[in-house]
N, C-alpha and C positions, 0 to 999 in steps of 0.2 A: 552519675557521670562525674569525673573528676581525673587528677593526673594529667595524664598528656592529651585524652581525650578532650578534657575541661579546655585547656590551655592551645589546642588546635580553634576549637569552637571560637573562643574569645580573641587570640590574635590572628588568626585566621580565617576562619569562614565568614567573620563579623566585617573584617575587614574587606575581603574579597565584596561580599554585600554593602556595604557601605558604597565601597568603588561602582559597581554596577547601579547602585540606585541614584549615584552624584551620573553615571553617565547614563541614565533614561533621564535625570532630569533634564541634562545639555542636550541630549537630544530631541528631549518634548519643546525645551524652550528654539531649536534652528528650526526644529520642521513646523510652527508655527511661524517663527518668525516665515519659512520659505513663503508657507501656502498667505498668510498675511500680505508679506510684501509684493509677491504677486498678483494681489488682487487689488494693493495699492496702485502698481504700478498699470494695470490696466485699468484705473479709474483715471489717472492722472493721463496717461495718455486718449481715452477720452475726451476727459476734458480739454485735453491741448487742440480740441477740432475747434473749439468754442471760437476761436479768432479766428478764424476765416467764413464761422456763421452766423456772426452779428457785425453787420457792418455799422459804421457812424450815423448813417443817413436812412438809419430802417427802423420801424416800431419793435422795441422787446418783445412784449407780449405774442403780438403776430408772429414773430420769428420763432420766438420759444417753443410756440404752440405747431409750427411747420415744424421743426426742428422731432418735437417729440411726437408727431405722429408720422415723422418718418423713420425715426431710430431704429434700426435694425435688429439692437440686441435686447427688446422688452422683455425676453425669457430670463436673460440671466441677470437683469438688475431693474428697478427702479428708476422713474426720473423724474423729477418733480421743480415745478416752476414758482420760485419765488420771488416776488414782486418789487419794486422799489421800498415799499414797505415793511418788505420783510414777512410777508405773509403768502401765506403756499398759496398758489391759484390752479396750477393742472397739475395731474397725476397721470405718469402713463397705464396706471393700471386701469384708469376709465373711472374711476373711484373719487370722489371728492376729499382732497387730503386733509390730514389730523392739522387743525389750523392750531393746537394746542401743546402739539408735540415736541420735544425740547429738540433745540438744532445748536451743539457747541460751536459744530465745524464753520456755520454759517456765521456765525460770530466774531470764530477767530479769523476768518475768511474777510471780514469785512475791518478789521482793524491790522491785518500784515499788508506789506508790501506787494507780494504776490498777488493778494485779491484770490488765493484757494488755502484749502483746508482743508484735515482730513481726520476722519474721529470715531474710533470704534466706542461701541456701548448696547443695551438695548432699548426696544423703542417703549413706549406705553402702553404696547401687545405684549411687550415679553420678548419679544423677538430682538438676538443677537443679531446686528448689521455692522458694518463698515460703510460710511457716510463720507463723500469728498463733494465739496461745495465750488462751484468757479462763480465768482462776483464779476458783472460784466457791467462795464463803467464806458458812461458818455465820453465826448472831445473833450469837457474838462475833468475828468477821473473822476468823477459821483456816480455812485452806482444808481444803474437802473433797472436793477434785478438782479438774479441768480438763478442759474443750473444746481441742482441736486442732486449728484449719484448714489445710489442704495444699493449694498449688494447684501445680501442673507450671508452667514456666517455656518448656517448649520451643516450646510454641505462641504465647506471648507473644514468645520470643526468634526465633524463625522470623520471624514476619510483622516483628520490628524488624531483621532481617536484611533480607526486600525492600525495606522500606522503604530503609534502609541503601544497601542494593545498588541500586535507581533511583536514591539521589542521586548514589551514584558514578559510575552510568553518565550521569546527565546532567553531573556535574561533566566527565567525559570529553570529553564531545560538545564541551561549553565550551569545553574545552582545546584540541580537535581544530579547533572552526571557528577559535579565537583564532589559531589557531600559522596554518590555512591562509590567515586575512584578514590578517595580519601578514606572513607568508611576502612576499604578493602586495603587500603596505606596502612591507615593505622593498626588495625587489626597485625598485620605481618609487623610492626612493633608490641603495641601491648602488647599481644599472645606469648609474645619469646622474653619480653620482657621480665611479665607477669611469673614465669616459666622459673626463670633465672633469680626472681626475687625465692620465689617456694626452694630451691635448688637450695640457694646461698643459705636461705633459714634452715634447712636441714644439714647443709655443711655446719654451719655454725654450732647447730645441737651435737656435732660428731658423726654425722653419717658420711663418710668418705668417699660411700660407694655410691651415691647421688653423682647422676648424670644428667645433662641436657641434650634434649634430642635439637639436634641443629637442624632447621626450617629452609634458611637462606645461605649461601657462600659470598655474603657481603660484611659489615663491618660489625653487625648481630650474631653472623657466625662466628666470626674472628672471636667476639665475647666469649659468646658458647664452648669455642675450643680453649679460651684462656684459662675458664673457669673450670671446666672438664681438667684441663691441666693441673690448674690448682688443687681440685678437688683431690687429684693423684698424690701430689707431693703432697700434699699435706698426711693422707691416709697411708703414706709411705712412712713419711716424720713421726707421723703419730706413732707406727709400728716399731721404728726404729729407737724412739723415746719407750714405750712401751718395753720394748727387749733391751733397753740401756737400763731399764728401773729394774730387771728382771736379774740384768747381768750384774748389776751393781751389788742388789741386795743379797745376791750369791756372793761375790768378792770380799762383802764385808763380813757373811755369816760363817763361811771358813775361818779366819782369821780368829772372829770373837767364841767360836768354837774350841780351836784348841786351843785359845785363854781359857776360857773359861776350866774347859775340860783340866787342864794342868794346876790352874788355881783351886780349883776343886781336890786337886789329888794332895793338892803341899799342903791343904789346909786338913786334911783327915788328923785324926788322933792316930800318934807313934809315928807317924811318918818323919825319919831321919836319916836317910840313905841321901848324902851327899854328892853321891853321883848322880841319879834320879834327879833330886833339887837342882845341880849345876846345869841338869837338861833341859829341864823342866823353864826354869828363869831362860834357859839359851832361846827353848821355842816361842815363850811368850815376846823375850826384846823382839826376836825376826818378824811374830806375827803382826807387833806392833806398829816396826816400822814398814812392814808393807798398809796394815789400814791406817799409817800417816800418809802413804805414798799413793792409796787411792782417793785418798780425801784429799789431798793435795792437788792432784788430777782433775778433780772434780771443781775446787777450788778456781783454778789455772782458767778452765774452761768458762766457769762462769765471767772469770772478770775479762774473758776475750771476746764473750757475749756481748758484755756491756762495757766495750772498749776502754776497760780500766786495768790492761794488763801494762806494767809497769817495769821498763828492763833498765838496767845500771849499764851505764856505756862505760868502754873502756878498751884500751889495748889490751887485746889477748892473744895468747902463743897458744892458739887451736892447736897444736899438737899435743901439750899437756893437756889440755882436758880431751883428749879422743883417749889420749894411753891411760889416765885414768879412772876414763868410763871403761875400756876395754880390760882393767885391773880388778874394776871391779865386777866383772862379767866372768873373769876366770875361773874362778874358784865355782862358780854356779855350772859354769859348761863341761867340766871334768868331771865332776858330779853326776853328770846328766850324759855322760858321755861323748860327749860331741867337740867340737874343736873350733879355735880361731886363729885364723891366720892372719897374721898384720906385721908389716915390715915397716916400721917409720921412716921414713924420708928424713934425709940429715938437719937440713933446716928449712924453714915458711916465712915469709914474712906473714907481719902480725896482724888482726884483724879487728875491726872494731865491733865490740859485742858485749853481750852478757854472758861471763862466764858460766854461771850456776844455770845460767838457760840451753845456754849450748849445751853442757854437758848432760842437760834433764835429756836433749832432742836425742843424741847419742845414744844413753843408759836406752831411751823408748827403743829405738832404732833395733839397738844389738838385742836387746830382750827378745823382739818379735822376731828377730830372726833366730835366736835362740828357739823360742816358744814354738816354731811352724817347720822347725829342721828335726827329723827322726835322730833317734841313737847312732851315734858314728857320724853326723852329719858335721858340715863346713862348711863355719863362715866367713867368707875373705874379705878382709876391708884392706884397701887403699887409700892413698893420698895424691893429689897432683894438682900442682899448682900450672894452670894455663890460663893464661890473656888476663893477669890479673885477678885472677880468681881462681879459688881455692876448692877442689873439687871433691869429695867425699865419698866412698862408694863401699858397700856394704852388699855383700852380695852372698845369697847360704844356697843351697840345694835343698830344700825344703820343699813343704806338698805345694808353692804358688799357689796363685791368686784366678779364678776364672775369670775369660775374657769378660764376662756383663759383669762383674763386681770390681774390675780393676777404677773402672773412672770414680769410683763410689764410696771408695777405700779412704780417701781423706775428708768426709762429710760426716758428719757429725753423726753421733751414734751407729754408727754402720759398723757391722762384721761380718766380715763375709765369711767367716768360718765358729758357728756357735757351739761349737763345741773343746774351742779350745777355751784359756781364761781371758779375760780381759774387757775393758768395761765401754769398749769400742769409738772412745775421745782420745785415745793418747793419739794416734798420728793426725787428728785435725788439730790438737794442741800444738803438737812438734810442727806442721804442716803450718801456723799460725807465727809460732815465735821466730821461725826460717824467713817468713815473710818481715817479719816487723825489723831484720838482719838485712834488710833489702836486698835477699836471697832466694833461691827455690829450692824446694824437695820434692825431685822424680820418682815414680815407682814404676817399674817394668817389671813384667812378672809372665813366666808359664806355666801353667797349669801341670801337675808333678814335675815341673826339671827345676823351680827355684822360682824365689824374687830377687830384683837389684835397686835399691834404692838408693837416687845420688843427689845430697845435700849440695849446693855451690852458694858457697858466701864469697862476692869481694873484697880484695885485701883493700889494704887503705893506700890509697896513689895520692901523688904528691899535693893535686888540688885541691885536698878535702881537707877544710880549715878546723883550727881546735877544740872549737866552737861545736862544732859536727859530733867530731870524734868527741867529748862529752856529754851529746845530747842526752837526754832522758826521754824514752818515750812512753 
């Protein structure tokens, strides 16, 4: 036993028990005190006859002895006649009394103010009594004896015994349903708990496809569904890292391929065709600088993982870096057949940013549209500047985006099309640097009619102090 089970027992059921055995003890101590004081209080009221049954001008003994063989209640108590002396002389039980037997009452009775007394104990039988004494005192207050009431206790202590003994047995039953509605509480935790622990340790090991079956639709379920949740996206991430390592390690193996391949061929014996060579060095710088460009990518991403991406503020004329990403797109698109359209707008104000960032998000931007537009395909970028902000818009007729991949498109490792290249971080890169511009980048897309992606960075308005516009972030 341990866990919550342990820690229910010990702050709880202990507890609960503790409470119920502090309230049989309050209990055992009123309903004695009741049955107690009720049989004080009908001793005392007894004894209040005693003044109207010894007169000043009459023998004790004689009266005592009229007195106790008239007593009405000899069943349910004792009466016993003690003498000036202090010594028992009649017993209504007919019995000559224990002239031996210790009497508190009559003692304390004989030295208060009252002249009574009353004193539970047992006798020198063994026998539990309750004992009240009345000292009955001459014209000048000397006692000339004593009345002695005796009641038996066993019959009082018995039934405060049942009594007694039903509370415990219902304090029992308490305990008994508590522990089994508890049992059956806990159970509907552990079990789901227990459940969720085995789950979580087999997500941990990599099992994605670990599920919890959900029990209840309360705050265990809610668990269940988060971790079910979890267990998705991660086996999701996982896949998507998985086919980003896949995608990666393709991007870089073409590249180092036809290095390799062409450095292999310059390096043969007799090889001097200066045409050849001048192609040969042209393939290796391009392949170069593209696995610069994906290890750069790769770069970018990590340090925006680990929010150490670092941008140079500054006024910039976003219009030259759009036309000289799109400068350096042309020459690729003619190639490839395809076309861009862009008409630049006469003038912008200027925007506070990182150049070589902006122009990375662009270069990503037009590339993918490049890269998902067939032969003969167009792409049209625009410019406009509304409400202070600078709006950007890049739009091809390419194969588009399916609706379930379009929200997906800017998370990390995600491609929603694996069969084109790419290593599926540049638009959460771009999608990141737009951000840190305190900007956004939309993508709207239809499945064959085209994608439209619109960048919007604020210009700089007049309350944004120098300080700003320098910042590093």
């Amino acid at each position: 036993m341990k866990g919550i089970t342990k820690r229910w027992i010990v702050n709880t059921f202990c507890v609960i028990l503790l409470i119920l055995l502090v309230l049989l003890i309050s209990f055992s101590v009123v309903v004695q005190n009741l049955y107690y004081n009720g049989i004080r209080q009908t001793l005392s009221e007894r004894s209040g006859e005693l003044t109207g049954v010894f007169g000043y001008d009459t023998g004790f003994m004689e009266t005592a002895g009229q007195y106790v063989e008239a007593f009405p209640d000899k069943e349910m108590m004792e009466l016993v006649v003690i003498n000036s002396y202090g010594v028992p002389e009649i017993n209504s039980t007919g019995f000559t009394p224990d002239k031996e037997q210790n009497m508190p009452d009559y003692e304390e009775a004989l030295n208060n103010d009252a002249h009574c007394a009353d004193w539970c104990g047992r006798l020198s039988s063994g026998e539990k009594v309750m004992a009240l004494t009345k000292v009955i005192t001459d014209n000048n207050s000397q006692p000339v004896g004593a009345i002695r009431y005796i009641v038996s206790l066993e019959e009082a202590d018995r039934k405060i015994f049942v009594a007694i003994s039903f509370v415990c047995l219902a304090g029992i039953l308490i305990m008994f349903f508590i522990f089994i509605s508890s049992t059956y509480f806990l159970k509907s935790i552990v079990r789901p708990v227990r459940e969720i622990g085995e789950t979580a340790r087999k997500i941990a090991r990599g099992d994605f496809n670990a599920r919890i079956n959900k029990f209840y639709d309360d705050e265990i379920g809610d668990l269940c569904d988060t971790i079910n949740y979890m267990a998705g996206e991660l086996g999701t991430a996982d896949k998507m890292k998985n086919e980003f390592i896949s995608s990666v390690s393709h991007e870089l193996r073409t590249p180092l391929t036809a290095i390799k391949g062409w450095a292999e061929t310059m390096q043969m014996d007799g090889f001097n065709d200066k045409r050849t060579l001048e192609k040969g060095m042209g393939i290796i710088i391009k392949e170069t600088e593209r696995l610069g460009g994906i290890v750069e990518e790769v770069l970018d991403f990590s340090r925006i993982q680990q929010d150490r991406m670092v941008l140079i503020m500054d006024k910039v004329d976003i219009l030259a870096e759009l036309d000289e990403s799109i400068y350096m797109q042309k020459e690729r698109a003619a190639k490839e057949n395809k076309h861009i359209i862009y008409e630049a707008p006469e003038m912008l104000p200027p925007v506070i940013g990182d150049r070589n960032r902006l122009r990375q998000v662009f270069i990503n931007i037009i590339d993918n549209a490049l890269k998902y537009s067939s032969s003969d395909g167009v792409v049209n970028i625009t410019v406009e500047n509304i409400a202070d902000k600078i709006i950007i818009t890049i739009a091809d007729n390419g194969c588009g985006i399916a609706a379930a991949d379009l929200p997906k498109v800017k998370q990390k490792f995600y491609k929603a099309n694996q069969t084109v290249r790419g290593s599926g971080i540049g638009l959460a890169v771009a999608d990141e640097i737009i951000k840190l511009h305190h900007g956004e980048l939309d993508i709207d897309s239809i499945e064959g009619a085209g994608t439209t992606v619109s960048i919007t960075i604020p210009v700089i308005s007049e309350n944004r102090s120098e300080s700003e516009e320098n910042e590093k972030q």
